[in-house]
gemmi code that builds the backbone of each chain (N, CA, C; Angstrom):
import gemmi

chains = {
    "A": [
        ("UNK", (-1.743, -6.285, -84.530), (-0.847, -6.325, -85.690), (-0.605, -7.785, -86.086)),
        ("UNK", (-0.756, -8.148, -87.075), (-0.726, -9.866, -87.605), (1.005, -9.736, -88.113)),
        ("UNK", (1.013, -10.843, -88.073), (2.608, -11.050, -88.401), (2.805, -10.689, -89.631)),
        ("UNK", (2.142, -10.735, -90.872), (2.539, -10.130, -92.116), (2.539, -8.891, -91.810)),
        ("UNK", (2.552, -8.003, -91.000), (2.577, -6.665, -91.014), (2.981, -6.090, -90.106)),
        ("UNK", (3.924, -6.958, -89.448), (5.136, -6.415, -88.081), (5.947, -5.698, -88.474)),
        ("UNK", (6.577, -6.014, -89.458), (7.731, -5.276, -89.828), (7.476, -3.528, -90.015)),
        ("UNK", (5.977, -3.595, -90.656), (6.225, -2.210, -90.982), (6.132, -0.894, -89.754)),
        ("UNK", (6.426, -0.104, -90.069), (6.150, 1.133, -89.281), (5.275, 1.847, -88.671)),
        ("UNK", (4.487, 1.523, -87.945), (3.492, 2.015, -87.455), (3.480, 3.526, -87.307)),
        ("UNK", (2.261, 4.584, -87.963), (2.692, 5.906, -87.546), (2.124, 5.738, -85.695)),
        ("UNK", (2.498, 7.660, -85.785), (2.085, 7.688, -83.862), (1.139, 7.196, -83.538)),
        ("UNK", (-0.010, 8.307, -84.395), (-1.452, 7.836, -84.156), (-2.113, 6.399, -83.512)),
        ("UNK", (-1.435, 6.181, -84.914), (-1.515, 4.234, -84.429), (-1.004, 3.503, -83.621)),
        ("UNK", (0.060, 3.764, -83.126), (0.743, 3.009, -82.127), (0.467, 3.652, -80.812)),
        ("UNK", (-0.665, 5.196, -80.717), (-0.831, 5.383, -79.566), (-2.225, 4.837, -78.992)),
        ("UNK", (-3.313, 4.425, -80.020), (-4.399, 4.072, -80.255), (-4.690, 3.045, -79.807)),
        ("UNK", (-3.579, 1.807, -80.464), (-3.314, 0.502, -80.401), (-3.009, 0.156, -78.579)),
        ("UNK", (-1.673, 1.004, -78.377), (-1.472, 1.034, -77.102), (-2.420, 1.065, -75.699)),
        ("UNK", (-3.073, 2.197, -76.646), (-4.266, 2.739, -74.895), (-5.796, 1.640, -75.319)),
        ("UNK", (-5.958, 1.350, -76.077), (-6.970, 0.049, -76.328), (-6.282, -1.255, -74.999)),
        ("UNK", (-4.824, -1.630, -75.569), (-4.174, -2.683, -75.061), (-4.385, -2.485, -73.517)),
        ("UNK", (-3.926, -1.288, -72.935), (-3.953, -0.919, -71.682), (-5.262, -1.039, -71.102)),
        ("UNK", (-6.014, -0.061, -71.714), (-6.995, -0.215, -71.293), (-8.444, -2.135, -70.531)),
        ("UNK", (-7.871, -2.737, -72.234), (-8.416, -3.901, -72.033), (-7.916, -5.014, -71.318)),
        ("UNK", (-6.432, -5.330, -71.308), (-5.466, -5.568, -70.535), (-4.921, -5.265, -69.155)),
        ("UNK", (-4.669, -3.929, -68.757), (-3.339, -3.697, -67.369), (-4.161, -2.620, -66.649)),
        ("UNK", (-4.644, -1.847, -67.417), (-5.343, -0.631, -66.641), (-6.123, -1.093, -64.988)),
        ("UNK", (-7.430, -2.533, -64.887), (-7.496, -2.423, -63.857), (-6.244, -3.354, -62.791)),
        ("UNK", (-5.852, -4.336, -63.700), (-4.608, -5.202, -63.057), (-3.740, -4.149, -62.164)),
        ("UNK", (-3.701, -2.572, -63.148), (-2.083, -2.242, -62.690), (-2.391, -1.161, -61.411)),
        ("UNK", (-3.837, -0.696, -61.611), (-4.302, 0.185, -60.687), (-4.375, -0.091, -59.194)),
        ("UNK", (-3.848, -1.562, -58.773), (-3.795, -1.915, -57.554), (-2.776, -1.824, -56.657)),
        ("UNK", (-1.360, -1.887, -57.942), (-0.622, -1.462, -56.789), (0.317, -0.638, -57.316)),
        ("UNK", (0.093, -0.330, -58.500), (1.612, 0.309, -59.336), (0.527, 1.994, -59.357)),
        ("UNK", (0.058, 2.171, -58.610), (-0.328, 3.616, -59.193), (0.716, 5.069, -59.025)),
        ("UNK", (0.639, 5.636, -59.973), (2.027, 6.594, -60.418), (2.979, 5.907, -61.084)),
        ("UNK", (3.244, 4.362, -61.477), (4.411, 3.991, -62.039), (3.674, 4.356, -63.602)),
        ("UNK", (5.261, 4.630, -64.521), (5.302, 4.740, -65.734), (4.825, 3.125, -66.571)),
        ("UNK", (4.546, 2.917, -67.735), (3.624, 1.368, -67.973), (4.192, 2.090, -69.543)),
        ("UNK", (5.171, 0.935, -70.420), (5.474, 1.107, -71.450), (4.390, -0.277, -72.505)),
        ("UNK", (3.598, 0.407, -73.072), (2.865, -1.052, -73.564), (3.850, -1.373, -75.581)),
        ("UNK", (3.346, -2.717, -74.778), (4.655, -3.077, -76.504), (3.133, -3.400, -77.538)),
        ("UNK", (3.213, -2.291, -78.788), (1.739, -2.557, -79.499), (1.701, -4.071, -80.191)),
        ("UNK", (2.532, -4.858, -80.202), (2.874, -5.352, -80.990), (2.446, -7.270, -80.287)),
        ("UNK", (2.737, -7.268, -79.117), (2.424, -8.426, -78.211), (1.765, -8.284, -76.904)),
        ("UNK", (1.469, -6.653, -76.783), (0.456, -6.477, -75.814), (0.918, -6.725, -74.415)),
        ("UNK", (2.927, -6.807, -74.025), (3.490, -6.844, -72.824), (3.309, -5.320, -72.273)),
        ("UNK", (3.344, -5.408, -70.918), (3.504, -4.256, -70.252), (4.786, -3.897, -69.540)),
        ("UNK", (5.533, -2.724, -69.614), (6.632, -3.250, -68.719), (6.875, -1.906, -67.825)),
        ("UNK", (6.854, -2.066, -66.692), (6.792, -0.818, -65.672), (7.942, -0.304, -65.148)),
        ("UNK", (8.151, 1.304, -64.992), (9.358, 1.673, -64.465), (8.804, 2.917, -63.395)),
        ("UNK", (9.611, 3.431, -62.338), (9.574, 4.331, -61.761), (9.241, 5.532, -62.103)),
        ("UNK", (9.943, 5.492, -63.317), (10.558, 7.376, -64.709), (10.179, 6.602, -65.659)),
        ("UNK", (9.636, 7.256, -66.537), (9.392, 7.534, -67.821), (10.249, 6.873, -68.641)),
        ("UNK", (11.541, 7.472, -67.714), (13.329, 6.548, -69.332), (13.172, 5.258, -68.536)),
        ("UNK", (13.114, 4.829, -67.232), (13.613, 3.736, -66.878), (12.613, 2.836, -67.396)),
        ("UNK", (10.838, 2.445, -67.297), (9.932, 1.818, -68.503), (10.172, 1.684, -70.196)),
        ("UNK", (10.947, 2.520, -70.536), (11.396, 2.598, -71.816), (12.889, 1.957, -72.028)),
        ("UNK", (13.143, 2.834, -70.951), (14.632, 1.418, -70.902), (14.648, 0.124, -71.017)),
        ("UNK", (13.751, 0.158, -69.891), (13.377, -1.748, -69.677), (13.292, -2.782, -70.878)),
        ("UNK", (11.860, -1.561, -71.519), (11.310, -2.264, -72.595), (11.884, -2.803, -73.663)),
        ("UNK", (12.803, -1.137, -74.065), (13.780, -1.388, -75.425), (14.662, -2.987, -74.723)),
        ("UNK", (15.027, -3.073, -73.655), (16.179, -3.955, -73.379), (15.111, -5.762, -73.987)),
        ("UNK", (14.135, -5.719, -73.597), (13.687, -6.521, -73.558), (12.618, -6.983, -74.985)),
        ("UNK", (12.824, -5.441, -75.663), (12.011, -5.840, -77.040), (12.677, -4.764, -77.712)),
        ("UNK", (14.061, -4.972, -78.429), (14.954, -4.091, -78.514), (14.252, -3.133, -80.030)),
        ("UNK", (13.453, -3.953, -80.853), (12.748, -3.036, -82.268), (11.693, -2.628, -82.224)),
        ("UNK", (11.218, -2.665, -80.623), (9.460, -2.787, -80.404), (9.077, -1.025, -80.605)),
        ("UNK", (7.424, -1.048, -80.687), (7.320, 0.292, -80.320), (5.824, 0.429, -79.272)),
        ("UNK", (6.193, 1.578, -78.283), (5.716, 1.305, -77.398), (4.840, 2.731, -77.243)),
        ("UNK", (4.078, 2.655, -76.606), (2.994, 3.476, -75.905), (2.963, 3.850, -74.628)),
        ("UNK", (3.344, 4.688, -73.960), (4.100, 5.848, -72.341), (2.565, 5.357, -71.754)),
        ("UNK", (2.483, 5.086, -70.928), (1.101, 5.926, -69.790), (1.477, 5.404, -68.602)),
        ("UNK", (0.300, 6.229, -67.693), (1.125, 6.867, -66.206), (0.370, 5.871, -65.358)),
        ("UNK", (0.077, 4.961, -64.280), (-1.202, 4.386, -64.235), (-1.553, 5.514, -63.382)),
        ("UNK", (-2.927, 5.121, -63.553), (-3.662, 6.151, -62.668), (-3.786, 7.868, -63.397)),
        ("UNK", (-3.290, 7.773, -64.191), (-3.682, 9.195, -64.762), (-4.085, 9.375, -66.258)),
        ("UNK", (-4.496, 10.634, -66.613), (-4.986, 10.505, -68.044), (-3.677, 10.169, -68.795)),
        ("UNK", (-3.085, 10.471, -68.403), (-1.829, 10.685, -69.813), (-0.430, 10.557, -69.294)),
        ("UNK", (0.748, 10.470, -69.826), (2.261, 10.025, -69.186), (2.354, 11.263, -68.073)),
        ("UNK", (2.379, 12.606, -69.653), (2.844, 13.879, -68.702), (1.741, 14.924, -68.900)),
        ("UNK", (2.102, 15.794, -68.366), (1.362, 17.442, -68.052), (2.125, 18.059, -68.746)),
        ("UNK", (1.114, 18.810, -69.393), (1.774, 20.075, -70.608), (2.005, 21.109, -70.044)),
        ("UNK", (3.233, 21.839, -69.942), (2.727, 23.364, -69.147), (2.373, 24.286, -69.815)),
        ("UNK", (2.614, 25.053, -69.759), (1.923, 26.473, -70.246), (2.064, 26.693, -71.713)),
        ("UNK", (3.389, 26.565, -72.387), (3.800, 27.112, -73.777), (3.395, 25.453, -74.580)),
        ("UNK", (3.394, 24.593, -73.829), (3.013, 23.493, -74.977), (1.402, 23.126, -74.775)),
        ("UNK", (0.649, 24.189, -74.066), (-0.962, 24.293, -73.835), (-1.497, 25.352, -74.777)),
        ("UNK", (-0.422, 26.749, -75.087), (-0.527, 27.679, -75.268), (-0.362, 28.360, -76.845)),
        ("UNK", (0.953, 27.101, -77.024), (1.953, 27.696, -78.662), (0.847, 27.345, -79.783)),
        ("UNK", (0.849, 28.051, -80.564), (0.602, 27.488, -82.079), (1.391, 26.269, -82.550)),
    ],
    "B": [
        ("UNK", (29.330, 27.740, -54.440), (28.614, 27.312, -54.637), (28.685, 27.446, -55.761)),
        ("UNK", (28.441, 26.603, -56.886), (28.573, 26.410, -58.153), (27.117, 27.048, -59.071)),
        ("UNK", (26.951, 28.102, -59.672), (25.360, 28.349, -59.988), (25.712, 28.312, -61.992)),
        ("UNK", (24.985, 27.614, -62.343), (24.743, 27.740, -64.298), (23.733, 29.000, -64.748)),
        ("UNK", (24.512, 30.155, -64.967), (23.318, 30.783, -64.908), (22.729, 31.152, -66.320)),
        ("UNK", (21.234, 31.228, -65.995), (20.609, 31.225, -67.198), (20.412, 32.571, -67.510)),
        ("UNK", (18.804, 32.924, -68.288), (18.971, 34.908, -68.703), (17.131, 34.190, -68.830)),
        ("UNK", (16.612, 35.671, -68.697), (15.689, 36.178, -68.847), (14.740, 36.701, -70.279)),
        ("UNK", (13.899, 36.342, -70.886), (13.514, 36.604, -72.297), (12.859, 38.321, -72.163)),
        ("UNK", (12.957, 38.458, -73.307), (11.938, 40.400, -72.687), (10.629, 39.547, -72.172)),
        ("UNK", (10.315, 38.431, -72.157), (8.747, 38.170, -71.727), (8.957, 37.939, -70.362)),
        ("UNK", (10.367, 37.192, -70.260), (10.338, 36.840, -68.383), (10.465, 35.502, -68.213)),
        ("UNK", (10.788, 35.106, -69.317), (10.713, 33.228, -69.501), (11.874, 32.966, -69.669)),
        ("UNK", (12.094, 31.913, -68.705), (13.483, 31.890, -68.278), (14.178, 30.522, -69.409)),
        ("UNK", (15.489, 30.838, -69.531), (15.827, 29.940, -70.209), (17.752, 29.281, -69.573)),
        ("UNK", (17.769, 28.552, -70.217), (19.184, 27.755, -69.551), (19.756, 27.137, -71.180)),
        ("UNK", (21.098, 26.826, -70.950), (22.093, 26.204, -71.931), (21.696, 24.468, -71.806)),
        ("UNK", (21.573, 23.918, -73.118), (21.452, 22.554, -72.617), (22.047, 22.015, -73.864)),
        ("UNK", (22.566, 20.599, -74.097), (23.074, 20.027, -74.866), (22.754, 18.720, -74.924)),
        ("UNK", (22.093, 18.245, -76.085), (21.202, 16.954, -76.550), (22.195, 15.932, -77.229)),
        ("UNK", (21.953, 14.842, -76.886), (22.174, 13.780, -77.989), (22.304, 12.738, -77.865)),
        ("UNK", (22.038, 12.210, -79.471), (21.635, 10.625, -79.550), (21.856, 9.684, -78.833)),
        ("UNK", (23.233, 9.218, -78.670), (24.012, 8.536, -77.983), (24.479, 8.756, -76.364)),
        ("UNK", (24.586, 10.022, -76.690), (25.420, 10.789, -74.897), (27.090, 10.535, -74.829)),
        ("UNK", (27.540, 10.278, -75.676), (29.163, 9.810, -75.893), (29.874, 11.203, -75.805)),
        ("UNK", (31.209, 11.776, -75.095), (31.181, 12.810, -74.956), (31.694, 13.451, -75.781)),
        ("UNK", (31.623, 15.049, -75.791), (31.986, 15.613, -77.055), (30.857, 16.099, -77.966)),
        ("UNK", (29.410, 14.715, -77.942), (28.754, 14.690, -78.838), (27.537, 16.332, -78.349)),
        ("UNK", (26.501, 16.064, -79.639), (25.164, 16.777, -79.340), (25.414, 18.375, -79.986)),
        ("UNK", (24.291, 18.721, -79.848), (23.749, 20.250, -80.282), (23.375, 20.958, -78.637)),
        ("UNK", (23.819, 22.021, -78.841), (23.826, 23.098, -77.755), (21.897, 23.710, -78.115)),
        ("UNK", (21.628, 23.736, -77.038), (20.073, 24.682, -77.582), (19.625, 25.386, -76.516)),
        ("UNK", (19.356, 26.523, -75.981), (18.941, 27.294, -75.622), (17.030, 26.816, -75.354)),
        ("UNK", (17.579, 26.256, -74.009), (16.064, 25.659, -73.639), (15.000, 26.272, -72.672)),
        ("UNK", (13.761, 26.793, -72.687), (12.755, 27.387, -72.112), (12.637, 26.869, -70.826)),
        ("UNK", (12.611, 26.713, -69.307), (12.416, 26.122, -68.366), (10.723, 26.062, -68.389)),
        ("UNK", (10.431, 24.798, -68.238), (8.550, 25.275, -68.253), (8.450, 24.028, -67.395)),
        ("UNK", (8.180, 24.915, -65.801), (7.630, 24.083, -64.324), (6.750, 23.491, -64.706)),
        ("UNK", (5.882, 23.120, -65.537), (4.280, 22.957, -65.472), (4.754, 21.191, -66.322)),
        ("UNK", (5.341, 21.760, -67.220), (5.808, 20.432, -68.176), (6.628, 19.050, -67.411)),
        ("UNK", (6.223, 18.155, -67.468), (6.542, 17.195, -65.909), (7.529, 15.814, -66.703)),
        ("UNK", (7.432, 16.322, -68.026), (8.363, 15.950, -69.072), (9.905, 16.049, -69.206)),
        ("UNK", (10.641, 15.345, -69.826), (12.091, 15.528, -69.740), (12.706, 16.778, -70.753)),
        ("UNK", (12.568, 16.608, -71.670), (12.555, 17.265, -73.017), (11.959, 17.469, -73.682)),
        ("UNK", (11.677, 18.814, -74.267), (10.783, 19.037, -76.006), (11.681, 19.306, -77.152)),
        ("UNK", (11.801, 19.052, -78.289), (12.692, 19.273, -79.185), (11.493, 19.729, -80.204)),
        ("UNK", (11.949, 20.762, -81.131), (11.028, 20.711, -82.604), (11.536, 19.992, -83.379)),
        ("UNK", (10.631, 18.959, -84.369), (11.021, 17.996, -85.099), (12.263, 18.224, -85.961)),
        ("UNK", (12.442, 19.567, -86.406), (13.402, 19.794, -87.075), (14.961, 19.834, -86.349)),
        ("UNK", (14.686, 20.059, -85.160), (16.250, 19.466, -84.545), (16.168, 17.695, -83.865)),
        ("UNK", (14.943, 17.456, -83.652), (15.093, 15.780, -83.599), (15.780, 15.303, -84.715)),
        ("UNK", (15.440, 15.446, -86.139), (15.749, 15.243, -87.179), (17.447, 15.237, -87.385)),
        ("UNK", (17.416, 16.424, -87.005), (19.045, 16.744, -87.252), (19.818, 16.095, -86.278)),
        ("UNK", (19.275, 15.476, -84.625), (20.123, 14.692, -83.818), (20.313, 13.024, -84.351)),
        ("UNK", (19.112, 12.573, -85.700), (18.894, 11.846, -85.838), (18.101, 10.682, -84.912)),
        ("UNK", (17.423, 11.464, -83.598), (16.613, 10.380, -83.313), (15.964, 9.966, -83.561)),
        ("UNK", (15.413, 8.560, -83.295), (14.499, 7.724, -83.685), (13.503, 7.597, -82.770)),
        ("UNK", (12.789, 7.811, -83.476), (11.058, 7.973, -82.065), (10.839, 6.642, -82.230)),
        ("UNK", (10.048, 6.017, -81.091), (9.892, 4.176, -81.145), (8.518, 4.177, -79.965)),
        ("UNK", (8.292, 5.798, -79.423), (7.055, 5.528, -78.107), (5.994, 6.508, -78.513)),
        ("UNK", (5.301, 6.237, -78.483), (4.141, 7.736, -78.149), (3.579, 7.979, -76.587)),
        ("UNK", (3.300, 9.069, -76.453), (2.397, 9.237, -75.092), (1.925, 10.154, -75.575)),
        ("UNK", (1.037, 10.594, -74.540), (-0.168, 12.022, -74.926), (-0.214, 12.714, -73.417)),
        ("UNK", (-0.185, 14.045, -73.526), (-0.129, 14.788, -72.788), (-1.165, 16.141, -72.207)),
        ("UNK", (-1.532, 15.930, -71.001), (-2.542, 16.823, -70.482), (-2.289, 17.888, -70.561)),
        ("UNK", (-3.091, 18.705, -71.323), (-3.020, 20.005, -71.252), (-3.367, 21.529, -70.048)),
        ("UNK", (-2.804, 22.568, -70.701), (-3.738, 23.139, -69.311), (-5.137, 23.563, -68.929)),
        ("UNK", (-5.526, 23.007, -70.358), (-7.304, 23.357, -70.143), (-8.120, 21.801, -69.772)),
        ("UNK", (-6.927, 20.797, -69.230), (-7.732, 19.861, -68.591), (-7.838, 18.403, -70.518)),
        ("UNK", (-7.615, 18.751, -71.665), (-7.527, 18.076, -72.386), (-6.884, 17.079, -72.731)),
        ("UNK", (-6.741, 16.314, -73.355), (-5.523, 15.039, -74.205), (-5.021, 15.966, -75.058)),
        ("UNK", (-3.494, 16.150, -75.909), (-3.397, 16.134, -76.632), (-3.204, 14.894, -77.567)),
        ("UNK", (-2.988, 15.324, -78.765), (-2.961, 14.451, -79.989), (-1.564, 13.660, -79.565)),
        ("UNK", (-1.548, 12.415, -79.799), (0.034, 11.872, -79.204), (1.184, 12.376, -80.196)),
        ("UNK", (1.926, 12.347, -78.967), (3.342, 12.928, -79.434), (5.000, 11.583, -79.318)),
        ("UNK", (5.268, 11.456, -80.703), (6.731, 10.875, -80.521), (7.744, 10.728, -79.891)),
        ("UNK", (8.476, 9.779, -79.216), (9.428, 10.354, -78.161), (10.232, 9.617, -78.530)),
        ("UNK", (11.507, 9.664, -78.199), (12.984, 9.315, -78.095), (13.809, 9.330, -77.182)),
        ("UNK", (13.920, 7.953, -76.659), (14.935, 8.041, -76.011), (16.245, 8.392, -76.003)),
        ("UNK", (17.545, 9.750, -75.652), (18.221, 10.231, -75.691), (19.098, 10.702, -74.506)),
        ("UNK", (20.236, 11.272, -74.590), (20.891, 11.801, -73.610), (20.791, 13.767, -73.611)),
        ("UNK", (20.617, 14.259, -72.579), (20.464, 15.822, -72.228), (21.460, 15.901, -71.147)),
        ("UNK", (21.877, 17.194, -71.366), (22.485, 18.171, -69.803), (22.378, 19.212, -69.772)),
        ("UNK", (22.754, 20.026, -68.216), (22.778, 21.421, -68.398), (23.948, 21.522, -69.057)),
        ("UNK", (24.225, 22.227, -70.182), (26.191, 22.616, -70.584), (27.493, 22.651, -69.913)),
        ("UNK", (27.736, 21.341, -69.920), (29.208, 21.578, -68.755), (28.588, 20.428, -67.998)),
        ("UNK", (27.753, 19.769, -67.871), (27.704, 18.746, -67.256), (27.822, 17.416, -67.826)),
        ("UNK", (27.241, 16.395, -67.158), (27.452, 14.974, -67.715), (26.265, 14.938, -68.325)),
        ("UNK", (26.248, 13.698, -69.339), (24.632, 13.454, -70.206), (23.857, 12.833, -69.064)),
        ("UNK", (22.205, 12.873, -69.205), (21.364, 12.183, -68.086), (20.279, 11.370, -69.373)),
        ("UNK", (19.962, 10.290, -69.311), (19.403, 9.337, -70.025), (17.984, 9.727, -69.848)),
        ("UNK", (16.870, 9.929, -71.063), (15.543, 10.679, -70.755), (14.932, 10.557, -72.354)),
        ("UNK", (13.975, 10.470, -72.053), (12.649, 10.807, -72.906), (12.753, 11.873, -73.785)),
        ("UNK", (12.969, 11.705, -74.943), (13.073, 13.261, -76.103), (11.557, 13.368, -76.296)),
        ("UNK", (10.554, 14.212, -76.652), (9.243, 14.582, -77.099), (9.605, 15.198, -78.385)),
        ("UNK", (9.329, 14.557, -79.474), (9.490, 15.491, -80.730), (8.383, 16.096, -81.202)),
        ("UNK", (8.502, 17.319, -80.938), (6.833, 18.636, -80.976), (6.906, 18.973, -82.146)),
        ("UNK", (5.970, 19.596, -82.659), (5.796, 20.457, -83.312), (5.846, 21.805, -83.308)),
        ("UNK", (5.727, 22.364, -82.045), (6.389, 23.538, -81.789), (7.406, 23.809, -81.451)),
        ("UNK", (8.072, 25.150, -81.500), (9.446, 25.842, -82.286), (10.518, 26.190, -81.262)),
        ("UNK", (10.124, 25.709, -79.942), (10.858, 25.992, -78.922), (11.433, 24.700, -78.315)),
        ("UNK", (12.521, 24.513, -77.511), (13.140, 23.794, -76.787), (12.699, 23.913, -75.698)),
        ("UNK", (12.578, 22.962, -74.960), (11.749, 23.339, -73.285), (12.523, 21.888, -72.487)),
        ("UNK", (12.382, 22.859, -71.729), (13.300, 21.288, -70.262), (11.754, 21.073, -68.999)),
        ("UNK", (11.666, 20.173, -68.949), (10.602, 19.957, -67.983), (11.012, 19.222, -66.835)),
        ("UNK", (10.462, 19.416, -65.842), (10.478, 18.982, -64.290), (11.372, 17.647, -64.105)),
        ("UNK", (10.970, 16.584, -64.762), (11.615, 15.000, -65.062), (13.280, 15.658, -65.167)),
        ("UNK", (13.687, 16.378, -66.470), (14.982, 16.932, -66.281), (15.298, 17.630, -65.625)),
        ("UNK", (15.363, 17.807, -64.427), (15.482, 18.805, -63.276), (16.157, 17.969, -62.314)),
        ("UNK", (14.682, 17.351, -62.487), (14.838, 15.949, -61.062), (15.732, 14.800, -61.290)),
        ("UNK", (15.902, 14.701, -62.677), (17.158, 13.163, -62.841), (18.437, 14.076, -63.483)),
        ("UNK", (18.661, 15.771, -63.398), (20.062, 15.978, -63.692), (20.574, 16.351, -62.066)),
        ("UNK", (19.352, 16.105, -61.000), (19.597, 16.907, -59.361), (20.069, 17.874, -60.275)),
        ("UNK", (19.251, 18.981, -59.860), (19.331, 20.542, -60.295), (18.086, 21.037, -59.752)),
        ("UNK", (18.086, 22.243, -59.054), (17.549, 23.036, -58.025), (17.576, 24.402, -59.185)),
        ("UNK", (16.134, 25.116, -58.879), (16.091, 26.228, -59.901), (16.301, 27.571, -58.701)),
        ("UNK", (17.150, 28.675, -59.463), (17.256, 29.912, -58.349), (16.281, 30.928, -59.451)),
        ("UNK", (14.950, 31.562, -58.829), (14.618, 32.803, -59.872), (15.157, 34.237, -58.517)),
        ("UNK", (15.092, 34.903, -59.778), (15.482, 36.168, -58.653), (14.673, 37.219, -59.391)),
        ("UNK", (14.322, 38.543, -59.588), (13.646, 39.231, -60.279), (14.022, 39.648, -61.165)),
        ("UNK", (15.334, 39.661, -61.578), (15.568, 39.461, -62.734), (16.546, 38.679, -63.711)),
        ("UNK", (17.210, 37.504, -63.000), (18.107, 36.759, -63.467), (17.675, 34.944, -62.791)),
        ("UNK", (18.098, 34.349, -63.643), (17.798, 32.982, -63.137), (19.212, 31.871, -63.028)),
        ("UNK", (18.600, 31.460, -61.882), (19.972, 29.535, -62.175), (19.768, 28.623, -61.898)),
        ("UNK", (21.082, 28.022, -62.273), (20.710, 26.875, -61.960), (21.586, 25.861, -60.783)),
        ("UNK", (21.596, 25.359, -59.926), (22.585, 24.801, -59.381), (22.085, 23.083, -58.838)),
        ("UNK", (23.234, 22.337, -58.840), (23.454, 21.137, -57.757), (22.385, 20.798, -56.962)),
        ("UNK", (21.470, 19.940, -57.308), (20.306, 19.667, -55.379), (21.541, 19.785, -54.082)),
        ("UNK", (22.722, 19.013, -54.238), (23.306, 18.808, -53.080), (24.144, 20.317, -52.731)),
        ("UNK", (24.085, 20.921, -53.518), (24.683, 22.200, -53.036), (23.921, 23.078, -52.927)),
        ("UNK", (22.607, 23.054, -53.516), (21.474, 23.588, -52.748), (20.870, 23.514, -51.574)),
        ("UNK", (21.379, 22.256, -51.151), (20.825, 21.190, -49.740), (21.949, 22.443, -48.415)),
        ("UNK", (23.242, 22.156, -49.219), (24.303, 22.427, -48.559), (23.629, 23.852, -47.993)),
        ("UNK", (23.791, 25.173, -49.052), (23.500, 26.363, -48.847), (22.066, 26.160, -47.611)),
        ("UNK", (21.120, 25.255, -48.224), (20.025, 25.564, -46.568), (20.435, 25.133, -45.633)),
        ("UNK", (21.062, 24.233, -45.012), (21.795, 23.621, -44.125), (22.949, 25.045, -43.504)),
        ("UNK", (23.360, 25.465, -44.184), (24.084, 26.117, -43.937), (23.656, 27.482, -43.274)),
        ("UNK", (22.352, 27.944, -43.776), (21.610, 29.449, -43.492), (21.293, 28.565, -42.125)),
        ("UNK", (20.391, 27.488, -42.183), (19.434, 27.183, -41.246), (20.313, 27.015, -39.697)),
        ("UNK", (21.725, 26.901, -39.962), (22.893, 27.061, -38.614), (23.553, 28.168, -38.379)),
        ("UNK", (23.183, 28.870, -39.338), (23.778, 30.575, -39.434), (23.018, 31.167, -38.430)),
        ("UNK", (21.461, 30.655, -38.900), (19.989, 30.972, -37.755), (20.205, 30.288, -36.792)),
        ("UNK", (20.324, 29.451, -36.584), (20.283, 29.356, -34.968), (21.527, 29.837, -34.520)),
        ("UNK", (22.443, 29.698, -34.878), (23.654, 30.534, -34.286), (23.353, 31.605, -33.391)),
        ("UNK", (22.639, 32.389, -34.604), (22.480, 34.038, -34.406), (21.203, 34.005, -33.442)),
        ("UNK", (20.357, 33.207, -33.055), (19.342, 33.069, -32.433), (20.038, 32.602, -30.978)),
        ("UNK", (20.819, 31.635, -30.813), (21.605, 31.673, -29.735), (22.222, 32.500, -29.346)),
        ("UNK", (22.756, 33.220, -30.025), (23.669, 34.350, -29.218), (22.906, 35.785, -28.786)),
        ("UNK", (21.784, 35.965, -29.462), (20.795, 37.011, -29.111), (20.040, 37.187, -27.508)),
    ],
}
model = gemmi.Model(1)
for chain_id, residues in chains.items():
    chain = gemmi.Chain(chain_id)
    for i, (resn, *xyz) in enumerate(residues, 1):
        res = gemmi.Residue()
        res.name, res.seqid = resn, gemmi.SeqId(i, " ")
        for name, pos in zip(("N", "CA", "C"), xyz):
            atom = gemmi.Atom()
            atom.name, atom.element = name, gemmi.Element(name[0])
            atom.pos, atom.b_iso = gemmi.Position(*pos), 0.0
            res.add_atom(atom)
        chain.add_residue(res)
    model.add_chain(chain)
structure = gemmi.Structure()
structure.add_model(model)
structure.setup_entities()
């Protein structure tokens, strides 16, 4: 994101895209050494990572520390933050 | 022993009282009638149309494994306050879905300490520590009764 175009709003898509690129090219093998299972909030915007135990506490962190940022969830070590169960695998 | 008890859908899908909101200030939030779904390792699902109405503000995405092993498409989240009804707010992850149901997942279980009771046909909810209590309690009932035999 270039600075003329911080301000605006990033939809999901994009800020989840942006995110798992960042991770990926960035923290993914860094974080796989010792943080595996911690939550990894990536900020799309400056490409910080900031790690929590839970899910709220990485998001906590983050907001505290990049209070307008928007961020991207992932789990290290796994495909994705969370597991869908049944009715959000299942629903229309 | 203190139990929240929930009810049974004609399908068998259990559901519980829960109360959302923005802030967590008390007093506040919408009451919703939430789906328990073990599998979901998530805090909360909301349909956009009651995110909307709590006024949260989504600021994260994540994407979530499905049960056929897939990604889904990423989903919005919000940070917010939840409880079971009658309790205190617990600070957590909102998911704003697109589908039409409310669902509490595993994450809210584990950060409200709450222990699930199913029975065959009624469900609850109670306390980890008074769940702890009640096994503690059988497990000296048993040896009791094993001593005195």
């Amino acid at each position: 994101m270039t600075e003329d175009n911080k301000n605006a709003i990033p939809d999901t898509r994009d800020i989840a895209e942006r995110g798992e690129a960042i991770y990926k090219e960035k923290w993914e093998a860094k974080l796989a050494k010792d943080s595996e299972g911690k939550f990894v909030a990536i900020n799309i915007v400056n490409g910080d990572a900031v790690l929590g135990d839970t899910s709220e506490e990485a998001i906590r962190r983050a907001q505290e520390q990049y209070p307008k940022g928007y961020f991207h969830l992932m789990r290290v070590g796994h495909r994705s933050a969370f597991n869908a169960g049944w009715y959000m695998s299942h629903a229309d | 022993m203190l139990i929240k008890q929930g009810q049974l859908d004609a399908n068998g899908h259990p559901y519980v009282e829960i109360i959302v909101s923005a802030d967590g200030t008390e007093g506040s939030g919408t009451t919703f009638q939430a789906l328990i779904d073990t599998g979901f390792t998530g805090f909360v699902s909301l349909p956009i149309i009651a995110a909307t109405t709590l006024k949260l503000q989504p600021h994260t995405t994540a994407r979530y494994e499905l049960a056929n092993g897939k990604l889904s498409d990423p989903i919005p989240l919000a940070r917010a306050f939840a409880c079971v009804s009658g309790d205190r707010f617990i600070a957590g992850l909102i998911s704003i879905s697109e589908h039409a149901r409310v669902l509490i997942g595993v994450e809210f279980l584990r950060t409200c300490g709450k222990s699930l009771i199913f029975s065959s046909n009624s469900i609850g909810i109670i306390d980890d520590e008074e769940f702890k209590k009640y096994i503690a309690e059988q497990g000296a009932a048993q040896k009791a009764t094993g001593s005195a035999s």
